[in-house]
mmCIF file of the N, C-alpha and C atoms, coordinates in Angstrom:
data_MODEL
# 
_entry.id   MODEL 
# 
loop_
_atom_site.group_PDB 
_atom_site.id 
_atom_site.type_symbol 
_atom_site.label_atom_id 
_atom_site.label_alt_id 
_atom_site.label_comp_id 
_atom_site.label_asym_id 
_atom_site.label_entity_id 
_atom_site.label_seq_id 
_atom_site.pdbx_PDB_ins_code 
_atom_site.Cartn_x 
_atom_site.Cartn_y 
_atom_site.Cartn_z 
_atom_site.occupancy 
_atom_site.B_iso_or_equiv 
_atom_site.pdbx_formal_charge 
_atom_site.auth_seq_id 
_atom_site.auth_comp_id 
_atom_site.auth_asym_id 
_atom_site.auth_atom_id 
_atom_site.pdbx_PDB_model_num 
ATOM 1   N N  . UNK A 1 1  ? 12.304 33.249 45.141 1.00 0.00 ? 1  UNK A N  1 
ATOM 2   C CA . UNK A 1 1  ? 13.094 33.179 43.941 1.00 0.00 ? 1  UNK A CA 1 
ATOM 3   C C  . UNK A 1 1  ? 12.175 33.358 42.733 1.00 0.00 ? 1  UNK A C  1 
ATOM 4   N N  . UNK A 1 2  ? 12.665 34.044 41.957 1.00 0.00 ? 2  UNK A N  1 
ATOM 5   C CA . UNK A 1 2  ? 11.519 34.483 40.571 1.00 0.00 ? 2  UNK A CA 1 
ATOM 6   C C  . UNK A 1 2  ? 12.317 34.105 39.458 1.00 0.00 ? 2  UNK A C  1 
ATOM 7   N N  . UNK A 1 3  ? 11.431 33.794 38.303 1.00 0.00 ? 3  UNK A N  1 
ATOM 8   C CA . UNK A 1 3  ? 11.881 33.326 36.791 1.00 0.00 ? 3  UNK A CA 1 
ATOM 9   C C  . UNK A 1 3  ? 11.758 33.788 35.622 1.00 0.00 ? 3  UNK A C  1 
ATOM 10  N N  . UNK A 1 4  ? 12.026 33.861 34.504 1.00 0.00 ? 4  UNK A N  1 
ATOM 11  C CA . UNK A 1 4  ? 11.521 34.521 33.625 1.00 0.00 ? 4  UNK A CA 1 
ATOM 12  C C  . UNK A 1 4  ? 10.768 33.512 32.670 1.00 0.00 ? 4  UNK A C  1 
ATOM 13  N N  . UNK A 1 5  ? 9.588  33.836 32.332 1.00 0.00 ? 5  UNK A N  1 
ATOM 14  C CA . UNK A 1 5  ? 8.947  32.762 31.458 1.00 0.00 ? 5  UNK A CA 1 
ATOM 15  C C  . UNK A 1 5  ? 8.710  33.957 30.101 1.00 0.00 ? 5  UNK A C  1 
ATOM 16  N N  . UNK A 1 6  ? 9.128  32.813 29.269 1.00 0.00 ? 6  UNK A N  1 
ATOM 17  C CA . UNK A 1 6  ? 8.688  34.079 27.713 1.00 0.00 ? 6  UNK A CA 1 
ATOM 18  C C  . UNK A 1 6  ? 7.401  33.373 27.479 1.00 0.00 ? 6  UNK A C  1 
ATOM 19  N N  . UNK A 1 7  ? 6.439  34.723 26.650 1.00 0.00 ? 7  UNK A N  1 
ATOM 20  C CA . UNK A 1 7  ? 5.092  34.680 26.347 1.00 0.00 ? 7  UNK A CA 1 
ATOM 21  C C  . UNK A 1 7  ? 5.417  34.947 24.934 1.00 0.00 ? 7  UNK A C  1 
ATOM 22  N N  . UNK A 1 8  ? 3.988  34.445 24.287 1.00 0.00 ? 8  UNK A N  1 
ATOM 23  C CA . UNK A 1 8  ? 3.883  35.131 22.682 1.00 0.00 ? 8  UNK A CA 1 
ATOM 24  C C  . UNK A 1 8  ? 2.971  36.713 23.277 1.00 0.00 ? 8  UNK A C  1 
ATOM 25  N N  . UNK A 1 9  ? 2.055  36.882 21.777 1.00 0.00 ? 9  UNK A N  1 
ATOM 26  C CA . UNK A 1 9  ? 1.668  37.541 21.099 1.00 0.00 ? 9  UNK A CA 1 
ATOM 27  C C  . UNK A 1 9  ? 0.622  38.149 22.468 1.00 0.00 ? 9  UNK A C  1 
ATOM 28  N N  . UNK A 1 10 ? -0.314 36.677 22.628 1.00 0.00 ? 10 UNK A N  1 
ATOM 29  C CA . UNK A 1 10 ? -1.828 36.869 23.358 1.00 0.00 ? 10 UNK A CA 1 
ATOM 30  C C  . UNK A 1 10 ? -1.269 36.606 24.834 1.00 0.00 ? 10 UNK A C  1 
ATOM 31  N N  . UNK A 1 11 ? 0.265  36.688 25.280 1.00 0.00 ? 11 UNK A N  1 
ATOM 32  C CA . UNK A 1 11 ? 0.533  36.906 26.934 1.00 0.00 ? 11 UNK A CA 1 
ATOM 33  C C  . UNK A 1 11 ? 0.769  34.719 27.195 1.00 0.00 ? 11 UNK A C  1 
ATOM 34  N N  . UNK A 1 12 ? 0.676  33.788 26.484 1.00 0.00 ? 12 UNK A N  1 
ATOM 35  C CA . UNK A 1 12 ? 0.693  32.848 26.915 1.00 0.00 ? 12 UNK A CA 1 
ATOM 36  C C  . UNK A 1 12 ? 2.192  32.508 26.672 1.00 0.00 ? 12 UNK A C  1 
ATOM 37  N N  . UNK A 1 13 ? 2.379  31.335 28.061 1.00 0.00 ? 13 UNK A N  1 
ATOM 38  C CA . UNK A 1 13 ? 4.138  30.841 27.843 1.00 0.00 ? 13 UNK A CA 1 
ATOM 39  C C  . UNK A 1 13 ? 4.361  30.254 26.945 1.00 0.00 ? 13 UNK A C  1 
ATOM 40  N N  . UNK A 1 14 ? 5.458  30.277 25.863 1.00 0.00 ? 14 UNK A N  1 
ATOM 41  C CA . UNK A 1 14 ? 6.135  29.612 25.192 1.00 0.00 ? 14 UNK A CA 1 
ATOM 42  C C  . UNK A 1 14 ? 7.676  29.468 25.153 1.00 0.00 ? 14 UNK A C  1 
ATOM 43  N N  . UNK A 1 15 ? 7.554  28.276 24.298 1.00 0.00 ? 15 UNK A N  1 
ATOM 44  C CA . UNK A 1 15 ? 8.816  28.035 24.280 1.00 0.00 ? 15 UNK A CA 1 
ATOM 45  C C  . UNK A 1 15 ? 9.482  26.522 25.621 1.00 0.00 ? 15 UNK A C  1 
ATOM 46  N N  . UNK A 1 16 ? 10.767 27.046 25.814 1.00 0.00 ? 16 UNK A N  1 
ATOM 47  C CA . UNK A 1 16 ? 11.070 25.894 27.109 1.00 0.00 ? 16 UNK A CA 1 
ATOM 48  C C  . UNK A 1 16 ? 10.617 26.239 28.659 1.00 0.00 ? 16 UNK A C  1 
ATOM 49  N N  . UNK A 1 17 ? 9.894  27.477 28.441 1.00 0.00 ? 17 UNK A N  1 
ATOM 50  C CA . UNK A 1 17 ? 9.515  28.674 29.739 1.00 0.00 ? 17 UNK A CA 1 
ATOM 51  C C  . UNK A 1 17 ? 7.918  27.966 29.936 1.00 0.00 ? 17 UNK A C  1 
ATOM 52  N N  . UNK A 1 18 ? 7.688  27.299 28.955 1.00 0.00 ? 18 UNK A N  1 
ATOM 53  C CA . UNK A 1 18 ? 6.027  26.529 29.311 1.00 0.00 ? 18 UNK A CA 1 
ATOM 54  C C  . UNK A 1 18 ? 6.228  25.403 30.215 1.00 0.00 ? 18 UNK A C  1 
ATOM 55  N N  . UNK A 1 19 ? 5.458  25.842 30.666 1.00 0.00 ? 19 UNK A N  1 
ATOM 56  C CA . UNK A 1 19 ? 5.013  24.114 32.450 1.00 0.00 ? 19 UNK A CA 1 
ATOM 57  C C  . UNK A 1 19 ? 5.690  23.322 31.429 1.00 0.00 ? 19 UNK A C  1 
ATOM 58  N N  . UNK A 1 20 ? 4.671  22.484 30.044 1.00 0.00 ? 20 UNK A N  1 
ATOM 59  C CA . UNK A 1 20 ? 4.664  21.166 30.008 1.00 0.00 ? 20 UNK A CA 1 
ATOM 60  C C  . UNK A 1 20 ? 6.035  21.173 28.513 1.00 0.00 ? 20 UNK A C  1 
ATOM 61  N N  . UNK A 1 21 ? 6.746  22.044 28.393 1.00 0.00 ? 21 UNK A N  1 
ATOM 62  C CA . UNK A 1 21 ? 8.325  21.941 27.897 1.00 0.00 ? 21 UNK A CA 1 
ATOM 63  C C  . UNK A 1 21 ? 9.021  20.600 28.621 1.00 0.00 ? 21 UNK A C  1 
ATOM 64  N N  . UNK A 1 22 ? 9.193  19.726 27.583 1.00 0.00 ? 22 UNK A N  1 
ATOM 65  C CA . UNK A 1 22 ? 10.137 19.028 27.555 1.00 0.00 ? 22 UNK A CA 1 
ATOM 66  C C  . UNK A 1 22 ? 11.290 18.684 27.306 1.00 0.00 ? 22 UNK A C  1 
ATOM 67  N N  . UNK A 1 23 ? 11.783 19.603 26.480 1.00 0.00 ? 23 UNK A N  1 
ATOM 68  C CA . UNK A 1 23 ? 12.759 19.833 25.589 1.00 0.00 ? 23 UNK A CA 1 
ATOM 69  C C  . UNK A 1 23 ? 13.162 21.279 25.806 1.00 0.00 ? 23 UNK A C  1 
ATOM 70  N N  . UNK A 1 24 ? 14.183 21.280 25.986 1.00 0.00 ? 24 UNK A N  1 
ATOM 71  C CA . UNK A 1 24 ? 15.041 22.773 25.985 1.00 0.00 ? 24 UNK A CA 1 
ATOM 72  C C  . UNK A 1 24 ? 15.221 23.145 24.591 1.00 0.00 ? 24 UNK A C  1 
ATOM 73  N N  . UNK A 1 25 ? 15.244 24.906 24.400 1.00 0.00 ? 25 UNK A N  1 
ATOM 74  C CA . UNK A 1 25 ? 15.054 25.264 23.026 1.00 0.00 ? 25 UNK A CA 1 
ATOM 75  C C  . UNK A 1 25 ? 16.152 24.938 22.748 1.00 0.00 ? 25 UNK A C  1 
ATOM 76  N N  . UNK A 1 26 ? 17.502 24.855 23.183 1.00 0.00 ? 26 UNK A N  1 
ATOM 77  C CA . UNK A 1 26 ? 18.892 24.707 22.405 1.00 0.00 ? 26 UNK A CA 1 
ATOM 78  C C  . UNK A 1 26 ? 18.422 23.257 21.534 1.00 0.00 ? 26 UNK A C  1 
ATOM 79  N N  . UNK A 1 27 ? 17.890 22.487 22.330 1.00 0.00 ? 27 UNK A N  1 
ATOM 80  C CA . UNK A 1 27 ? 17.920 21.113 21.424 1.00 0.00 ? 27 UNK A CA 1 
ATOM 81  C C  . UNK A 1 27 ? 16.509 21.503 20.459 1.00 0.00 ? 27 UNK A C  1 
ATOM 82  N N  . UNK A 1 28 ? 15.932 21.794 20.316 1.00 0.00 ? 28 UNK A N  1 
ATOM 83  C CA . UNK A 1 28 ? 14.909 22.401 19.415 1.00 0.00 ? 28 UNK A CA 1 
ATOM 84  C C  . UNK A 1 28 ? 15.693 22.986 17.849 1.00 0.00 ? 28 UNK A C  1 
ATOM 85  N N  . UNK A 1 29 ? 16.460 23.967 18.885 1.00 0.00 ? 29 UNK A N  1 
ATOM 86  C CA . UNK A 1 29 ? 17.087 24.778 17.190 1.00 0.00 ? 29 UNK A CA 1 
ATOM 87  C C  . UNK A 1 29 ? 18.510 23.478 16.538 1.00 0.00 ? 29 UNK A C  1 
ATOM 88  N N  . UNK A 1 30 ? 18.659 22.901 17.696 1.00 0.00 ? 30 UNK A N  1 
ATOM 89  C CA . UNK A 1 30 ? 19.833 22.149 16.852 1.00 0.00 ? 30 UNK A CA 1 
ATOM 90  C C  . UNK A 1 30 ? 19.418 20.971 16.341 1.00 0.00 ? 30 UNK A C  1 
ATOM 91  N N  . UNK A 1 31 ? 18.171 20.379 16.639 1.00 0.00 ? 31 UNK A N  1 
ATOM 92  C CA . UNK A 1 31 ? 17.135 19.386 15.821 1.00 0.00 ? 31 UNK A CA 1 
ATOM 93  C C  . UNK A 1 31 ? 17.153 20.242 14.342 1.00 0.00 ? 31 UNK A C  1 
ATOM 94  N N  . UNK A 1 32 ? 16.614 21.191 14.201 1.00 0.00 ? 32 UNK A N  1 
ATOM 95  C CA . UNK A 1 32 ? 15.970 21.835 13.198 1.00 0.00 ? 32 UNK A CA 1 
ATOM 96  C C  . UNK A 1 32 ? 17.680 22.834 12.083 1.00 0.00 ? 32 UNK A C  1 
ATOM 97  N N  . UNK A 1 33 ? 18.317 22.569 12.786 1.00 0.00 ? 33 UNK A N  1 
ATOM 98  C CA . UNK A 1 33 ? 19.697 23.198 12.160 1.00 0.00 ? 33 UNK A CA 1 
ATOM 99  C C  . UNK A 1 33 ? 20.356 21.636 11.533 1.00 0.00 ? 33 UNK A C  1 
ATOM 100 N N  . UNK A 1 34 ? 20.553 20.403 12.158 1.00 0.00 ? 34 UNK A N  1 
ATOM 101 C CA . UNK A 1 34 ? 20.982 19.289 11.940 1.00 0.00 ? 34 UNK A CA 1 
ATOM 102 C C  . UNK A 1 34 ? 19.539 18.950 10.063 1.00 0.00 ? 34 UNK A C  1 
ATOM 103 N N  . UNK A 1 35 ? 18.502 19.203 10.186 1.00 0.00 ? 35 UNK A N  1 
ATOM 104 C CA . UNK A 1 35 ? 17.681 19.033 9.357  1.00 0.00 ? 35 UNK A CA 1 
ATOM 105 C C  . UNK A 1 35 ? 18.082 20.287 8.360  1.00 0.00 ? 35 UNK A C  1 
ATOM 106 N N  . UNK A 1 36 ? 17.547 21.271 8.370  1.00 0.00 ? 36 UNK A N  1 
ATOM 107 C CA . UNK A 1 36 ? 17.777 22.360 7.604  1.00 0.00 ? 36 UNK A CA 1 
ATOM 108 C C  . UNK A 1 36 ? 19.171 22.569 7.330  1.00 0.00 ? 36 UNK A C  1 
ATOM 109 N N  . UNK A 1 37 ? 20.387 22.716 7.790  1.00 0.00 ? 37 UNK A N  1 
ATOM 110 C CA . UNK A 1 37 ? 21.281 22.854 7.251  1.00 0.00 ? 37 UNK A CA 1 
ATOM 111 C C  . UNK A 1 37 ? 22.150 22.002 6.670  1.00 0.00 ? 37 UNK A C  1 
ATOM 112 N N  . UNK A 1 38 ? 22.519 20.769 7.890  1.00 0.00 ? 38 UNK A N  1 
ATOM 113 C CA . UNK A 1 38 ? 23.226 19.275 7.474  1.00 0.00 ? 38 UNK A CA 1 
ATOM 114 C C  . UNK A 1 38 ? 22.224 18.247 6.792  1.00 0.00 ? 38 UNK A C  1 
ATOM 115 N N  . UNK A 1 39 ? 21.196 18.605 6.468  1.00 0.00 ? 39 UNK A N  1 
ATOM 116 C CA . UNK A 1 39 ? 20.493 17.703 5.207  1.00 0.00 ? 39 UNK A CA 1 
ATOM 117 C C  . UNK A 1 39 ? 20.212 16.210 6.254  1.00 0.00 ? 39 UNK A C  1 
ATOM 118 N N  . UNK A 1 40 ? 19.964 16.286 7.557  1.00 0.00 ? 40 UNK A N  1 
ATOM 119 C CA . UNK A 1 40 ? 19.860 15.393 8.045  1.00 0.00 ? 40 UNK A CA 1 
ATOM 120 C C  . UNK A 1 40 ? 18.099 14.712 8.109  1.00 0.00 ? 40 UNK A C  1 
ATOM 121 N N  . UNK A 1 41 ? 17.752 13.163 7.752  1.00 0.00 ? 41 UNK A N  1 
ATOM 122 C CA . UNK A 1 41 ? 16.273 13.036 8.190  1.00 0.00 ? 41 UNK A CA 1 
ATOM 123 C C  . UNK A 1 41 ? 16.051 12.831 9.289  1.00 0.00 ? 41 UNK A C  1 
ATOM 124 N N  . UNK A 1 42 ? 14.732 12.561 9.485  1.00 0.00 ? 42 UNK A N  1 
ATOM 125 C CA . UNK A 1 42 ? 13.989 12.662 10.751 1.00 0.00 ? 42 UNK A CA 1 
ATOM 126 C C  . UNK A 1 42 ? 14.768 11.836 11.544 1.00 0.00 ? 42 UNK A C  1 
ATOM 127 N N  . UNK A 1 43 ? 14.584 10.655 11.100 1.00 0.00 ? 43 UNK A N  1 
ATOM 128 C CA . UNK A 1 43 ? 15.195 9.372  12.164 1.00 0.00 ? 43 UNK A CA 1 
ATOM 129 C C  . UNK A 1 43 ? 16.712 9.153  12.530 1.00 0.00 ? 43 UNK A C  1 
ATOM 130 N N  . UNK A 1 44 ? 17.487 9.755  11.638 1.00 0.00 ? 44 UNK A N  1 
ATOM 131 C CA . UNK A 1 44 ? 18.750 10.125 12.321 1.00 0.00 ? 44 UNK A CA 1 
ATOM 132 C C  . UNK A 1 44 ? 18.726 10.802 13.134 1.00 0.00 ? 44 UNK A C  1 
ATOM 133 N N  . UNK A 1 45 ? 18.373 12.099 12.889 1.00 0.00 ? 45 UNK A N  1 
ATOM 134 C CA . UNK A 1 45 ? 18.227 12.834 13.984 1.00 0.00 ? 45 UNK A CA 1 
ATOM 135 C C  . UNK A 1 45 ? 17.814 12.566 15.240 1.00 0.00 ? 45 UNK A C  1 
ATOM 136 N N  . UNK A 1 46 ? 16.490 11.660 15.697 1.00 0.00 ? 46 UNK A N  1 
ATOM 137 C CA . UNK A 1 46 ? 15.865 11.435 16.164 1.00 0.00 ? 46 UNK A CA 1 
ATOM 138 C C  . UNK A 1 46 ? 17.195 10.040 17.022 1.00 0.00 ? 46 UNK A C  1 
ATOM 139 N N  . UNK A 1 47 ? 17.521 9.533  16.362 1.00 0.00 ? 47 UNK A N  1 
ATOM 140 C CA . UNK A 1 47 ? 18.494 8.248  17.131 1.00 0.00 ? 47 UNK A CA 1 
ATOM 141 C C  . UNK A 1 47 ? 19.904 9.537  17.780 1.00 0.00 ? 47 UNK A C  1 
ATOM 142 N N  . UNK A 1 48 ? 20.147 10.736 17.435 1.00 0.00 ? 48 UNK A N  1 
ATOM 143 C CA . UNK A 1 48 ? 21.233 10.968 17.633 1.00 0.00 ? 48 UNK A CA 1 
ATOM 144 C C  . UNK A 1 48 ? 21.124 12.258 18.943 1.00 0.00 ? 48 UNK A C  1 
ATOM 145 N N  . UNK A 1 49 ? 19.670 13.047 19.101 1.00 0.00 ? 49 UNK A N  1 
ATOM 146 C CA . UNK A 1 49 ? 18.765 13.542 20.332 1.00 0.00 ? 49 UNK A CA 1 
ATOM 147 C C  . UNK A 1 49 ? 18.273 12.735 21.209 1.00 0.00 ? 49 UNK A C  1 
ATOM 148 N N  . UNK A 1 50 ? 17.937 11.251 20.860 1.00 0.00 ? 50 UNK A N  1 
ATOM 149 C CA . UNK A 1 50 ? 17.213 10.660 21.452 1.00 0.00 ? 50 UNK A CA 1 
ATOM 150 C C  . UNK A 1 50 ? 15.811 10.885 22.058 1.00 0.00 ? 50 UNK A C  1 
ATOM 151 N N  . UNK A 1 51 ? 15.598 11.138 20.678 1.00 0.00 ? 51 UNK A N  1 
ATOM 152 C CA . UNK A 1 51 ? 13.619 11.381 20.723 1.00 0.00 ? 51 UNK A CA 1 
ATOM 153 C C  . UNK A 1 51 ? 12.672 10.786 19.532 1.00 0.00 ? 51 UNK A C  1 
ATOM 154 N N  . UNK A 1 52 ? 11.801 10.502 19.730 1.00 0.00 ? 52 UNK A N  1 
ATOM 155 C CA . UNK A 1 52 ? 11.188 9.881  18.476 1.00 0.00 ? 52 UNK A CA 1 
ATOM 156 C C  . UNK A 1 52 ? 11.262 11.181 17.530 1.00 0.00 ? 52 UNK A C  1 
ATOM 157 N N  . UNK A 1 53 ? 11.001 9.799  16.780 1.00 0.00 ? 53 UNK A N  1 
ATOM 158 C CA . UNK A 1 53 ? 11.142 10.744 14.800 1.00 0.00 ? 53 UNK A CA 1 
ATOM 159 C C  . UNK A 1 53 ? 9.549  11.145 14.305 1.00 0.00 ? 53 UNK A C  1 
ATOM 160 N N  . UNK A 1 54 ? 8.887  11.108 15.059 1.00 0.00 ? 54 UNK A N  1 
ATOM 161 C CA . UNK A 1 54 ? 7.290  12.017 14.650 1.00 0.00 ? 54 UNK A CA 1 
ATOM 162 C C  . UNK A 1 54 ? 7.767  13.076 15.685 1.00 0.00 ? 54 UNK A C  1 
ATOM 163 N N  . UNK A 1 55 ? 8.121  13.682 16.987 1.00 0.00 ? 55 UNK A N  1 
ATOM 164 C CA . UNK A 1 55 ? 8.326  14.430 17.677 1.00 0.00 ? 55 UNK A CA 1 
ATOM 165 C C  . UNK A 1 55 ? 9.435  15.241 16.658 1.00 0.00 ? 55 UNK A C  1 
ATOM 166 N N  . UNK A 1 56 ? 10.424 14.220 16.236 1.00 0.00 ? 56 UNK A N  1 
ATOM 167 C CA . UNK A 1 56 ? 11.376 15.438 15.521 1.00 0.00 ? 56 UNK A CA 1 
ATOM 168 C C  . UNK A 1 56 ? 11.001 16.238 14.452 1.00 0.00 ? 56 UNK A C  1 
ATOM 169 N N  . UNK A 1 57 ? 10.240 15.110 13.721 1.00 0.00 ? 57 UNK A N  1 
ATOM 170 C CA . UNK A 1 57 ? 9.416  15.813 12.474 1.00 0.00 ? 57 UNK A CA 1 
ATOM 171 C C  . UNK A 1 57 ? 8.890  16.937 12.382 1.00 0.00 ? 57 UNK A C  1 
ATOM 172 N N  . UNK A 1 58 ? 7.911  16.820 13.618 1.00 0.00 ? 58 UNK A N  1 
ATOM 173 C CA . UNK A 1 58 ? 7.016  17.806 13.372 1.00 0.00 ? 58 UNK A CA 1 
ATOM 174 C C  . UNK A 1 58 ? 7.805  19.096 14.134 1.00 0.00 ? 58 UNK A C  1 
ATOM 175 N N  . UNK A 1 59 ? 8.523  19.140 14.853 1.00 0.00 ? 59 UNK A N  1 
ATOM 176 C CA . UNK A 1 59 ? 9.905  20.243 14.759 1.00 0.00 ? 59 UNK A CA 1 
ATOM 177 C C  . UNK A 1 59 ? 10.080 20.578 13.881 1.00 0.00 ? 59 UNK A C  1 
ATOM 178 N N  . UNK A 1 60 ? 11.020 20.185 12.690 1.00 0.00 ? 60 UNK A N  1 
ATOM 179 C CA . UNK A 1 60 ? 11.862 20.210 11.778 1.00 0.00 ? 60 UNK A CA 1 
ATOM 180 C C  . UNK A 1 60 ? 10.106 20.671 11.047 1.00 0.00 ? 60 UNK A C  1 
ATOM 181 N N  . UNK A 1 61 ? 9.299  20.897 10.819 1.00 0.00 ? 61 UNK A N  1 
ATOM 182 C CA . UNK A 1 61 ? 8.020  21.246 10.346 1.00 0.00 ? 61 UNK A CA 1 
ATOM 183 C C  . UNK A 1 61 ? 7.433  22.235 10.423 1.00 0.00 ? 61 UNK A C  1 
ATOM 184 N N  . UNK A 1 62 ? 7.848  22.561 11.898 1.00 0.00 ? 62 UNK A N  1 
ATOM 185 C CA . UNK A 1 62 ? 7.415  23.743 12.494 1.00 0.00 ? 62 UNK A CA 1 
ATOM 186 C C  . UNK A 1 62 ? 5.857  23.476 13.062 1.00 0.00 ? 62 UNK A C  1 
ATOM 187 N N  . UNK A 1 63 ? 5.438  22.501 13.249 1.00 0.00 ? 63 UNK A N  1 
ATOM 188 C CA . UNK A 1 63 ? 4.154  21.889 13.864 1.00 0.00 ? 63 UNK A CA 1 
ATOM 189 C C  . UNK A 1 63 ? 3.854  22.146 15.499 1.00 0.00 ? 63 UNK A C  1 
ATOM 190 N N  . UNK A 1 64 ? 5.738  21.978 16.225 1.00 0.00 ? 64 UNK A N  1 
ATOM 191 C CA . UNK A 1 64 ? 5.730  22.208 17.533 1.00 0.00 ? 64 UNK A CA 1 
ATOM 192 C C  . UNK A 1 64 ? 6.512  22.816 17.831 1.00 0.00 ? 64 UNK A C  1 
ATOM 193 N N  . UNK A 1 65 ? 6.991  23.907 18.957 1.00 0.00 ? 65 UNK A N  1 
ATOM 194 C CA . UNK A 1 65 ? 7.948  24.730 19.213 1.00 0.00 ? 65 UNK A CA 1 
ATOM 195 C C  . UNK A 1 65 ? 7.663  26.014 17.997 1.00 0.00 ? 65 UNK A C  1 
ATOM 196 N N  . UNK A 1 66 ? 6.656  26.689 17.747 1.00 0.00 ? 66 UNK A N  1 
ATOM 197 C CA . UNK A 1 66 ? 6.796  27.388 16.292 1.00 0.00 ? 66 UNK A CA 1 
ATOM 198 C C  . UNK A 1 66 ? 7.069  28.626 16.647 1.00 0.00 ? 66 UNK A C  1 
ATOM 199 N N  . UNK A 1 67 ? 6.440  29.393 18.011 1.00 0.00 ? 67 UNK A N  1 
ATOM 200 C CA . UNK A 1 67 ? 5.993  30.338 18.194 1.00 0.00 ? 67 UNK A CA 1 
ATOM 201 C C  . UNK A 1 67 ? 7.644  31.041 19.450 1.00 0.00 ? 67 UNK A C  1 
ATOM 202 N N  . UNK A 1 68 ? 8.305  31.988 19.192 1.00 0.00 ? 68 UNK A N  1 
ATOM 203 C CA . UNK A 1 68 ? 8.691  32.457 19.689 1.00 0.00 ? 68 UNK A CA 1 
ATOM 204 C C  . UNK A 1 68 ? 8.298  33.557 21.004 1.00 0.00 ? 68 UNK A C  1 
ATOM 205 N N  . UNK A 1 69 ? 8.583  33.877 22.091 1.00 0.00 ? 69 UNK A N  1 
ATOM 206 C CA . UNK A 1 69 ? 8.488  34.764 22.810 1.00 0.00 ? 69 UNK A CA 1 
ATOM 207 C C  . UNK A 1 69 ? 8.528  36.314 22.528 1.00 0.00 ? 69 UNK A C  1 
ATOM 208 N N  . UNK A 1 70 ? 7.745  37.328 22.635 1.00 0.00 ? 70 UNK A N  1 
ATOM 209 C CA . UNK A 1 70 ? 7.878  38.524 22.325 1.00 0.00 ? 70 UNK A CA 1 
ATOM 210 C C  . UNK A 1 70 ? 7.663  39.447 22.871 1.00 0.00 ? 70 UNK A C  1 
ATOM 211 N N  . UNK A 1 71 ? 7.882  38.413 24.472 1.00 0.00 ? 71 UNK A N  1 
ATOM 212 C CA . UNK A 1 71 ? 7.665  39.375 25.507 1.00 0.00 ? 71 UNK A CA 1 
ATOM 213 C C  . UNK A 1 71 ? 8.020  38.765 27.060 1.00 0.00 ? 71 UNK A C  1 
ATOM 214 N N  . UNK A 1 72 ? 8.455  39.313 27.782 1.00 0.00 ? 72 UNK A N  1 
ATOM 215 C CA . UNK A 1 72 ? 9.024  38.280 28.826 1.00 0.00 ? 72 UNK A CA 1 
ATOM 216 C C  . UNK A 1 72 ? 8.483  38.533 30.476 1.00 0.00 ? 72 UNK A C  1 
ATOM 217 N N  . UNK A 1 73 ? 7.951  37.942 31.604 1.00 0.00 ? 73 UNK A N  1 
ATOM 218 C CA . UNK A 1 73 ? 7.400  38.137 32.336 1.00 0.00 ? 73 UNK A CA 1 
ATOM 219 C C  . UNK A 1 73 ? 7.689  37.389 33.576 1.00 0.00 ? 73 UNK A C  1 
ATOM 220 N N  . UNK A 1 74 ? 8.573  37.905 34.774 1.00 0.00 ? 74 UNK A N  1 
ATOM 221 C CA . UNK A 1 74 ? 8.849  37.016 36.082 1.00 0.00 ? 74 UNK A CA 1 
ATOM 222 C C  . UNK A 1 74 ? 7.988  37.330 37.238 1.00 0.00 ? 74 UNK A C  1 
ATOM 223 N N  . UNK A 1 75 ? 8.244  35.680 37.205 1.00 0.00 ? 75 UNK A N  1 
ATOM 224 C CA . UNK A 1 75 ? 7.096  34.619 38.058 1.00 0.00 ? 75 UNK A CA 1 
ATOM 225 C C  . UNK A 1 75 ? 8.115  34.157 39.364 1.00 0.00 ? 75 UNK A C  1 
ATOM 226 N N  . UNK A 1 76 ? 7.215  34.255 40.357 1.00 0.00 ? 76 UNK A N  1 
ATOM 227 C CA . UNK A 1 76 ? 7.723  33.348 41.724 1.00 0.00 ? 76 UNK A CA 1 
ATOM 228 C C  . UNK A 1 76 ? 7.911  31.927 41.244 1.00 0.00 ? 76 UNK A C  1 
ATOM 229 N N  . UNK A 1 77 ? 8.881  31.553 41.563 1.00 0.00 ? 77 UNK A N  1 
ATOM 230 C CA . UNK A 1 77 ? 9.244  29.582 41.224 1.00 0.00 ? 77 UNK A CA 1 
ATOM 231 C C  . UNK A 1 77 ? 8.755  29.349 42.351 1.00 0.00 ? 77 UNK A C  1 
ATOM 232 N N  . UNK A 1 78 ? 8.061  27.847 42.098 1.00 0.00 ? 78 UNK A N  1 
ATOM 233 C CA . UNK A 1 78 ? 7.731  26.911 42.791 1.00 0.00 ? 78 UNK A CA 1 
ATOM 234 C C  . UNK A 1 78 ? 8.737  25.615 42.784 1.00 0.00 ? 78 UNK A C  1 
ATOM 235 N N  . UNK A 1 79 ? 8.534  25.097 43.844 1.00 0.00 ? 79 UNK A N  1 
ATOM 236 C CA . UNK A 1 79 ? 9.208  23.950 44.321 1.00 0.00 ? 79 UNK A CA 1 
ATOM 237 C C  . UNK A 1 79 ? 8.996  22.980 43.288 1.00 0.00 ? 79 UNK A C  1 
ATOM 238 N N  . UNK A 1 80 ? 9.370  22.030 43.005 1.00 0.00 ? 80 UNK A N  1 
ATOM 239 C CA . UNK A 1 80 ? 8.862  20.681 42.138 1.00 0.00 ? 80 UNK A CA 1 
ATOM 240 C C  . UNK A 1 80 ? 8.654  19.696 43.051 1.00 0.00 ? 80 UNK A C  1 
# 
């Protein structure tokens, strides 16, 4: 069974396609849409995802999750 993992620029995974992704991008952009559009702060947000509010921050910052995929590449899955 094979997967698609998105890479940036220099071929490395990003995004929710990286091993150590914790977070799926849907909840990424809707952290950062709840901030940017609904005027929401960190710690609401953060009580209403259920993730700390330095993790959301630096989302809503663009500190983590920044880098989009711009190129896409399938991999054999492994078992967990």
């Amino acid at each position: 069974m094979t997967r698609l993992v998105g890479l940036n620029e220099h071929g490395l995974p990003v995004g929710e396609t990286h091993h150590r992704a914790r977070v799926p991008d849907r909840v990424v952009n809707r952290i950062r849409e709840l901030h940017e559009e609904e005027n929401l702060g960190y710690r609401r947000i953060a009580k209403l995802v259920g993730l700390s509010r330095s993790f959301v921050r630096k989302i809503c910052l663009y500190q983590r999750r920044a880098q989009f995929p711009t190129q896409w590449k399938r991999v054999e899955a492994t078992c967990r």
